[in-house]
N, C-alpha and C positions, 0 to 999 in steps of 0.2 A: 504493500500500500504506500502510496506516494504522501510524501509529507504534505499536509494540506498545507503547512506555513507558509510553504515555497509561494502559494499565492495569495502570499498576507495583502492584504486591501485596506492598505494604510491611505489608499488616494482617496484620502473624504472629500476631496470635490464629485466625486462621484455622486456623494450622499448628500451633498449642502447643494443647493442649483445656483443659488447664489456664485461661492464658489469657483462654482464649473465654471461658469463664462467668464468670468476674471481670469480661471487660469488659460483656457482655450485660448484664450486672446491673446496670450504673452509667453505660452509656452510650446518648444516643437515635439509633442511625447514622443514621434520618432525619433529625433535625436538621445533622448532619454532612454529609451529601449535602445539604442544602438550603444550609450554608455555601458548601459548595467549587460548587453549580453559579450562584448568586448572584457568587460572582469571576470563574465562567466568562463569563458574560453580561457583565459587566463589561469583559472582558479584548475580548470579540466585539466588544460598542458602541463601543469603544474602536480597535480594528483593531490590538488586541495580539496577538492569539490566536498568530501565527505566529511573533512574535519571543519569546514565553515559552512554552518546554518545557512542553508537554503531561505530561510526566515531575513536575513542580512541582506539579498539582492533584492528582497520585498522594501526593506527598508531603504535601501540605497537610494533605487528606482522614485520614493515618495520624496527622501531628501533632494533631488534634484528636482520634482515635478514641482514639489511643494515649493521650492525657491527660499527655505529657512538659508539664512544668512551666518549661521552661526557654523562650528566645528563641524563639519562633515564624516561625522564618526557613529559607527555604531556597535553597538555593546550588545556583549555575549553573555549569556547566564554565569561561565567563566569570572568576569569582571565583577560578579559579585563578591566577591572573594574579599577584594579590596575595595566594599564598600565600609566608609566612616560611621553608618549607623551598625552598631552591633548585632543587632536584631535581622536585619537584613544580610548583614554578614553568615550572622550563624543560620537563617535559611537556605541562604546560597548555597552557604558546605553541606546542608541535607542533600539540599537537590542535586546537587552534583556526586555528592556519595551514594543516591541510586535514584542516579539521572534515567536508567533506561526505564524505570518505575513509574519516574513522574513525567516523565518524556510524554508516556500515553495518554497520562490525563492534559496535560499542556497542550500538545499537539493537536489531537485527535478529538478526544471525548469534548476540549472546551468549544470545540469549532463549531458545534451543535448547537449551542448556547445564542442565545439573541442578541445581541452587538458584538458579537466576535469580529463580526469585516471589520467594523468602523474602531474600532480598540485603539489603533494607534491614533486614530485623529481625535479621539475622548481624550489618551494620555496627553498629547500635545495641547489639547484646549485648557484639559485641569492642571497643567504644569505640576506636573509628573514627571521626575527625571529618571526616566528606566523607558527602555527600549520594549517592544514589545516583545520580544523573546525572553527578556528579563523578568516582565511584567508576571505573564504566563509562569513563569516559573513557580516566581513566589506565590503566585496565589494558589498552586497547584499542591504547592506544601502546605501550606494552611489550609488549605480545603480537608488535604488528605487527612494531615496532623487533628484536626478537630472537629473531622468525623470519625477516626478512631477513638478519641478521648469520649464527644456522647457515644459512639455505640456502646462499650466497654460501660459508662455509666447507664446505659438504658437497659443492658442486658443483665446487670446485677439488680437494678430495682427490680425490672419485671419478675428476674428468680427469685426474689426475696418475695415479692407479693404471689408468688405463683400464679404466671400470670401467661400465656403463651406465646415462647418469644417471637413467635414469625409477626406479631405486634414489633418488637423492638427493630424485627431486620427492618420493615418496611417503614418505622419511622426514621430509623440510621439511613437508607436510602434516604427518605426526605428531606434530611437535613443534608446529606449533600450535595444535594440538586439547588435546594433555595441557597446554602452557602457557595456552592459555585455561580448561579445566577450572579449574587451579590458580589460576589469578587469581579464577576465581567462588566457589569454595571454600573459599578462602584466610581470609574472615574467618570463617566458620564453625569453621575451624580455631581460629584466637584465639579465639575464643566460647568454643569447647569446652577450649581449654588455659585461660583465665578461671574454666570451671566447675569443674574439677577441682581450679587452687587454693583456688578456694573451701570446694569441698567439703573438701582436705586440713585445713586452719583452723577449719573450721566446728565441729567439735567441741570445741577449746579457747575458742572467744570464745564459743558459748553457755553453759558452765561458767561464762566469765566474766558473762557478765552476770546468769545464776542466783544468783552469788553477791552480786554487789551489791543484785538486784533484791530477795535474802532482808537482807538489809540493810536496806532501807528506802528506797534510791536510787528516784528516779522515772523511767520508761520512757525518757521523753526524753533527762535525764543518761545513763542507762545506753548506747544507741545512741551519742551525744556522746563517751564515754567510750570506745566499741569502735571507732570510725571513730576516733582519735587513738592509738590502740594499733599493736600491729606485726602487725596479722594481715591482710598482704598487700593481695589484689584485697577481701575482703573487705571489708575497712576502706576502702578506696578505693571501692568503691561503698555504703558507709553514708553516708560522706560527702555523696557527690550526694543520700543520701534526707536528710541533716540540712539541706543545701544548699534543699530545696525545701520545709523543714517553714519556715524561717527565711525564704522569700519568699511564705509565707502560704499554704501546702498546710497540711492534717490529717495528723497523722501517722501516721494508718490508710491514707489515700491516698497518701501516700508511701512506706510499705514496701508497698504494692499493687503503684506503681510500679515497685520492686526488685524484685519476682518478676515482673514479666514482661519487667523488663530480663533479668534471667539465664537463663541455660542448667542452671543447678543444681537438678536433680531435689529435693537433699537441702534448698537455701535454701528453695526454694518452698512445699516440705512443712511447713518449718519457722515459715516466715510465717505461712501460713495458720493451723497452730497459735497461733499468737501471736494472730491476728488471732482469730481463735474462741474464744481464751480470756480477749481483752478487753470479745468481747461478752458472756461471759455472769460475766463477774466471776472467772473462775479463781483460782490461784495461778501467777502468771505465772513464780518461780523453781521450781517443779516439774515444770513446764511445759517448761523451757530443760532443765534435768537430764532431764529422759525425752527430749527430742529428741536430747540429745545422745549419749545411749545407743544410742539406736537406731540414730544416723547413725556410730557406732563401732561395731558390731554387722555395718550392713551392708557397711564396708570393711573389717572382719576376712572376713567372708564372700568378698568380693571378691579379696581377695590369697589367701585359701586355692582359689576357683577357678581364678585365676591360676596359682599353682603347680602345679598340673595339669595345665596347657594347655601350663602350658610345657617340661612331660617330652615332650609330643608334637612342639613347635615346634624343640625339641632335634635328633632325631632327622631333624627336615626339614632342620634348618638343616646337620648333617653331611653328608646326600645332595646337599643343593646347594652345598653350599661345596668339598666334598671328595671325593666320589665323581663325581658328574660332570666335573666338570676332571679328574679320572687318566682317567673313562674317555673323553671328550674327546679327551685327549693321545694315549690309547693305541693309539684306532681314528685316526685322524689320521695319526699313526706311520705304521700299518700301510698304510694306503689311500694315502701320501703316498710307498713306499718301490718298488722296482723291485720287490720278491716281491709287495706289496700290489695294484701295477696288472693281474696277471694272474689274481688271481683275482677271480672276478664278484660275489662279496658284498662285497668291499674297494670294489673300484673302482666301483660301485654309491653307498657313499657319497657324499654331496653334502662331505666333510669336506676341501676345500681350503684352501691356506694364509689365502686372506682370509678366509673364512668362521669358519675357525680364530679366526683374527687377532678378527674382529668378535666370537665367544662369550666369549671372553677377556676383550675391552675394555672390550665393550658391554652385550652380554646375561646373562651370569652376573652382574656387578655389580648390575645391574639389579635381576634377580631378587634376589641378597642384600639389596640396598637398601629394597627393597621389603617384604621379610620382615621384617626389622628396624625397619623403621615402623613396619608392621602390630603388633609386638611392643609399639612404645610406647602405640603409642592405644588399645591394649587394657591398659594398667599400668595397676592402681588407685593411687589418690592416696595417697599413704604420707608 
């Protein structure tokens, strides 16, 4: 079976449309495919090919389409070795002490999983310093590491309650499944909690620089000026575009490069304005003051949707917090009591004490947990 990595699908312009057309416009992929198969040949004549991840040409291939400006280097699960965090360190020497082990959950089994294509363009959005072959790794050891540790805990409570474990396998399955999800997931999470500070910010630092840019400040100061400011991820990623205007990118291509780093619906829009109205001469502070109207417009809209939703999610969250636990308890009671067992709709119930015991513990929290997630990642940025 051929390693699926080989066609990691790091080119998230595939996936953003946005994206796409920025990059189609300014990049030749044949040329790029003519780089990465010239290393391959290389890597062939050479009798590399087996010792360097297949995964590496995926990445190379995106380093150059993508247009990052920064070190053209990419990193092997190897290189974890001599990572400065410990913790990281000490998985890498798992994964590599039985690499062919986790090889198959990394490789293989995660590729099944729902954002596996777009993985590398999540890491890069959530500034994520690991490659995705690195990525894969560690989550493959934690995945593994801490479905052995519940199953080993799930299969001694069940024995202790005598209880029958093909319960324990199929919940040890479960927790693999949802804790590998989560590990694929995970930085698209960051991504998207990145986007949303941004977005929160974004309509004060473009004020800001309207106001300078009507000043007379020049494009460049003014970005210099919002990346040393306090407006969070924002400024943290002006940064990196000042960072590659100063090792000889254009500053057109560098705030290019910013909108396809982000996840932010509102920067992108905002860019592009910018970018459109350097080409045809605009007034670039009227420019900033109409985006930033609009990007305040739309999160008044947002939080007044919001408030709506949440007259409904109100009403959920009372049924499941508090009307099913009384009536839980109540039929429980009943079905658990000597009047309960003789009649046939009571004692029909499945409502025994472990089962009890398990809705309590396990699955109502659950469900509340889950409600209340969903609550956040639907909150607009305030």
């Amino acid at each position: 079976m051929q390693d699926n990595s080989e066609n990691d699908d790091i080119q998230f312009i595939k996936d953003t449309s946005i994206a796409k057309t920025e990059i189609q416009q300014n990049i030749d992929l044949d040329k790029v495919e003519l780089i990465v198969s010239r290393i391959k040949q290389k890597y062939e004549k050479e009798g590399l090919l087996d010792k360097v991840e297949s995964s590496k040409l995926g990445e190379l291939r995106s380093l150059i389409a993508e247009g990052k400006r920064g070190k053209i280097e990419v990193m092997t699960p190897s290189d974890l070795r001599d990572s400065y965090n410990p913790y990281v360190k000490s998985l890498g020497n798992i994964y590599l002490s039985l690499q062919k082990l986790f090889k198959v959950f990394a490789d293989r089994l995660f590729n099944y999983i729902p954002g596996r294509k777009t993985l590398a363009y999540e890491l890069y959005s959530a500034n994520i310093n690991y490659s995705t072959s690195q990525y894969l790794a560690i989550s493959s050891v934690i995945s593994v590491l801490s479905t052995i540790f519940v199953g080993v805990l799930l299969f001694c409570m069940f024995f202790i309650l005598d209880v029958s474990l093909i319960y324990a396998l199929f919940l040890t399955a479960g927790f693999f499944l949802a804790i590998s999800i989560l590990a694929i997931r995970y930085p698209a999470i960051i991504a998207n909690s990145r986007a949303k500070s941004i977005e929160r910010e974004l309509p004060f630092a473009l004020r800001h620089m309207a106001t300078e840019l009507r000043a007379g400040v020049g494009l460049y100061r003014v970005l210099q000026s919002i990346a040393i400011s306090d407006y969070g991820i924002f400024s943290e990623e002006l940064a990196k575009t000042i960072a590659e205007v100063e090792e000889g990118a254009d500053t057109q291509d560098a705030l290019k490069n910013l909108s396809l780093r982000t996840k932010s619906f509102a920067l992108k829009n905002a860019i592009n304005h910018l970018l459109r109205a350097l080409k045809t001469g605009g007034n670039l502070s009227e420019v900033m003051n109409s985006i930033a109207d609009e990007v305040s417009f739309e999160l008044r809209i947002e939080i007044e949707s919001f408030a709506e939703k949440m007259n409904f999610f109100g009403v959920i969250y009372i049924f499941a917090g508090i009307v099913v636990p009384v009536m839980i308890a109540v039929l429980g009671g009943i079905r658990n009591a000597p009047l309960g067992t003789g009649l046939s709709f009571f004692s029909a119930l499945p409502l025994t004490p472990l089962i009890i015991t398990v809705l309590y513990v396990v699955l109502l929290p659950l469900v509340l947990f889950a409600l209340v997630y969903y609550i956040k990642t639907i909150r607009p940025t305030m």
